[in-house]
C-alpha positions as a printed NumPy array, in Angstrom:
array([[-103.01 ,   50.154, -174.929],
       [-104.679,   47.304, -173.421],
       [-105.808,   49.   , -170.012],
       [-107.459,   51.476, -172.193],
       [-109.417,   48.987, -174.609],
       [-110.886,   47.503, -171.842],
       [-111.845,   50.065, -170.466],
       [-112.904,   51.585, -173.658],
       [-115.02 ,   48.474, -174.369],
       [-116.73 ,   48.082, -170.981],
       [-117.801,   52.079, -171.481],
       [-119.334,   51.317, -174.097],
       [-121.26 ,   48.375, -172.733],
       [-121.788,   50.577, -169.594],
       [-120.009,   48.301, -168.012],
       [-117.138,   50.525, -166.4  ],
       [-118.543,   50.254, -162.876],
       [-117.697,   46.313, -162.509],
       [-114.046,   47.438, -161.853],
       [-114.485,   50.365, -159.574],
       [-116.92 ,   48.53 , -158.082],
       [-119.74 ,   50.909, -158.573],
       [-121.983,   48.04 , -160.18 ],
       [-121.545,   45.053, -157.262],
       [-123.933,   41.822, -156.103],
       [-126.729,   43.077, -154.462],
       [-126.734,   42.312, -150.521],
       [-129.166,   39.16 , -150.355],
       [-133.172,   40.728, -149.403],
       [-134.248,   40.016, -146.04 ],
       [-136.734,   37.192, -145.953],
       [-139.963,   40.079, -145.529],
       [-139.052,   41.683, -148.59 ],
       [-141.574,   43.32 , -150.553],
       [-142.566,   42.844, -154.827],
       [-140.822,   46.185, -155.088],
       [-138.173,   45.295, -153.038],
       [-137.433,   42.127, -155.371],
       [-137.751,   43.22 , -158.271],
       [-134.838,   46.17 , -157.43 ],
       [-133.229,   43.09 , -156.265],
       [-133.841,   41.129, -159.454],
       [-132.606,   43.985, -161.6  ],
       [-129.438,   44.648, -159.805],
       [-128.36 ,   41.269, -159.712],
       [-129.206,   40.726, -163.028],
       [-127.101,   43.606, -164.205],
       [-124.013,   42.546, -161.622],
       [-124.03 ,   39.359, -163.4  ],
       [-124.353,   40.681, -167.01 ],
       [-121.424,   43.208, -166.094],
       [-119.154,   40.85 , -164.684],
       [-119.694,   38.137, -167.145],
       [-118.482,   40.643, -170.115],
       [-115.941,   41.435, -168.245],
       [-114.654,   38.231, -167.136],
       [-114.685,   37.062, -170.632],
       [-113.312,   40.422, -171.731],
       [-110.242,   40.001, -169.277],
       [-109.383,   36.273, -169.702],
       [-109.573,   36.11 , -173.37 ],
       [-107.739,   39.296, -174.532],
       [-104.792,   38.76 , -171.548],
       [-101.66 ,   36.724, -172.685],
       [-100.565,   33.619, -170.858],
       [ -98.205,   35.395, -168.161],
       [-101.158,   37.893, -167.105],
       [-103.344,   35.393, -167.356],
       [-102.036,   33.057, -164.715],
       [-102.369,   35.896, -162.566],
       [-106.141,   36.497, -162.745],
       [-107.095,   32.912, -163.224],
       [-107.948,   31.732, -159.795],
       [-110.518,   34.76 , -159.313],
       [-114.294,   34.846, -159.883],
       [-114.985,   38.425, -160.277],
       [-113.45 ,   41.087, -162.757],
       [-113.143,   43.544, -159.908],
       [-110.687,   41.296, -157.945],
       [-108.954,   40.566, -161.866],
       [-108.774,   44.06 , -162.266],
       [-107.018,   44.829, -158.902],
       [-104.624,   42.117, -159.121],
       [-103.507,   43.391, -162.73 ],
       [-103.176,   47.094, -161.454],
       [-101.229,   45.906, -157.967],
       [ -99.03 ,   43.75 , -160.405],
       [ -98.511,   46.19 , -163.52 ],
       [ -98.917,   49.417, -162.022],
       [ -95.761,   48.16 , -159.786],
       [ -93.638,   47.306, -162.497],
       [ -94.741,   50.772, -163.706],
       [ -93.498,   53.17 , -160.761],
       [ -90.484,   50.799, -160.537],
       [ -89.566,   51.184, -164.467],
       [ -90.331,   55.129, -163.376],
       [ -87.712,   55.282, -160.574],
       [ -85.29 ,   53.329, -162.841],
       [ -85.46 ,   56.296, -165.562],
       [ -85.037,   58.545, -162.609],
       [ -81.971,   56.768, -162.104],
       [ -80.638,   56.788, -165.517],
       [ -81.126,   60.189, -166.549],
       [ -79.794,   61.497, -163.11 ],
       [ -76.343,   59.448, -163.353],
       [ -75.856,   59.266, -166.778],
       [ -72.476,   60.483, -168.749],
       [ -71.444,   61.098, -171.722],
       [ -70.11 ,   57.769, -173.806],
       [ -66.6  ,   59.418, -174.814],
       [ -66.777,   57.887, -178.284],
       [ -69.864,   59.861, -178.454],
       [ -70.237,   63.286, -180.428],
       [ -71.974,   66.165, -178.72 ],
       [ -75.095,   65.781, -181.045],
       [ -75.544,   61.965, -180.402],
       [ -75.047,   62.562, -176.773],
       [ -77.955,   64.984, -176.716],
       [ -80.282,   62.842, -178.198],
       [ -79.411,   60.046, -176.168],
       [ -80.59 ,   62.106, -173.175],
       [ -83.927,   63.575, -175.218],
       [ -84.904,   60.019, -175.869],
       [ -84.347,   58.952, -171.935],
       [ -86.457,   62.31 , -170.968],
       [ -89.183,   61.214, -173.516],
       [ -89.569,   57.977, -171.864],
       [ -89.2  ,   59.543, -168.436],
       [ -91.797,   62.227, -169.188],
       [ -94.214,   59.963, -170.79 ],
       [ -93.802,   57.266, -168.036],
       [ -94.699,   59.755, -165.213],
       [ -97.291,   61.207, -166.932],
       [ -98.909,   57.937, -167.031],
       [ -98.447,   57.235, -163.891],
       [ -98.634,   60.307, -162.134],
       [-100.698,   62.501, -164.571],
       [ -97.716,   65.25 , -164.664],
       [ -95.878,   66.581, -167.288],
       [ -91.864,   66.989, -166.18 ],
       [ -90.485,   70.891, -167.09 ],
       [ -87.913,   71.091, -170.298],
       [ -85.195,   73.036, -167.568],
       [ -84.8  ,   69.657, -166.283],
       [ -83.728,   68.529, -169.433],
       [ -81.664,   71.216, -170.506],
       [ -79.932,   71.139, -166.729],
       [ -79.233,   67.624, -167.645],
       [ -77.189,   68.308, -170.645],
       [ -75.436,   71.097, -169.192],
       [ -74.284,   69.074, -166.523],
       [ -73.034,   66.057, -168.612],
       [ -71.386,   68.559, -171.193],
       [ -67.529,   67.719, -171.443],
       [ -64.575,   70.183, -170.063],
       [ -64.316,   71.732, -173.403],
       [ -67.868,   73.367, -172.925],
       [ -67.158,   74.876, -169.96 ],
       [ -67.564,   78.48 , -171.125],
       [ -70.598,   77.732, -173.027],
       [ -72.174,   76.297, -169.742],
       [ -71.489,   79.228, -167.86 ],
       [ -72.743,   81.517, -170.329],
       [ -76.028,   79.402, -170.375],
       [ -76.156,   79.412, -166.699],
       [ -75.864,   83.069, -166.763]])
């Protein structure tokens, strides 16, 4: 939610290229610059610093304390920017492989009834799904869901399963 009001708020500034790095300092002008020449240079530099001045103060003051120390020590919202994503985005496709993880070895609690079983495994699929289409932009297919179950299903389901399968 955060990612997205920044970026949100720096769109509508028109702002977005400080972190993509589309709007950047100028190069300095070589000493037999022209009036044309400086006043492109004028512009641009004036529109680098308006840019990354929003969205300094747009990244330090709306960042708790932990995030925060992480961006601190940098001058320019580009380098903030690219220290959140390495840090977050991280913690992201690790959280990812960990739902992997659970929904591939998980079992079914034996004090659990079928019903509460299956929902267990919808709600770790939700989270899966909606994690990796975050991250990756991809939707994962309901079989692998409905595999799932089948597979965790106790003995007493066996014919069901096979007629399922079938």
């Amino acid at each position: 939610m955060w990612k997205l009001q920044i970026e949100s708020s720096l769109q509508y500034h028109d702002f977005e290229g400080i972190l993509s790095g589309q709007i950047r300092e100028p190069a300095p002008l070589a000493e037999d610059a022209n009036n044309q020449q400086k006043k492109d240079y004028d512009a641009s530099l004036k529109l680098y610093k308006k840019a990354n001045g929003f969205a300094v103060t747009l990244l330090s003051t709306t960042c708790e304390e932990e995030p925060l120390q992480l961006i601190v020590m940098f001058k320019t919202a580009r380098d903030m920017w690219s220290k959140l994503q390495a840090s977050y985005e991280q913690k992201s496709e690790q959280r990812l492989e960990y739902l992997y993880l659970q929904l591939l070895e998980y079992k079914k609690d034996p004090s659990d009834s079928v019903a509460v079983h299956i929902s267990k495994l919808q709600k770790l699929w939700l989270e899966l799904n909606e994690e990796s289409y975050r991250i990756d932009a991809c939707r994962l297919p309901q079989t692998l869901l409905i595999m799932r179950i089948l597979s965790t299903l106790p003995e007493d389901y066996f014919e069901f399963r096979s007629t399922w399968e079938s």
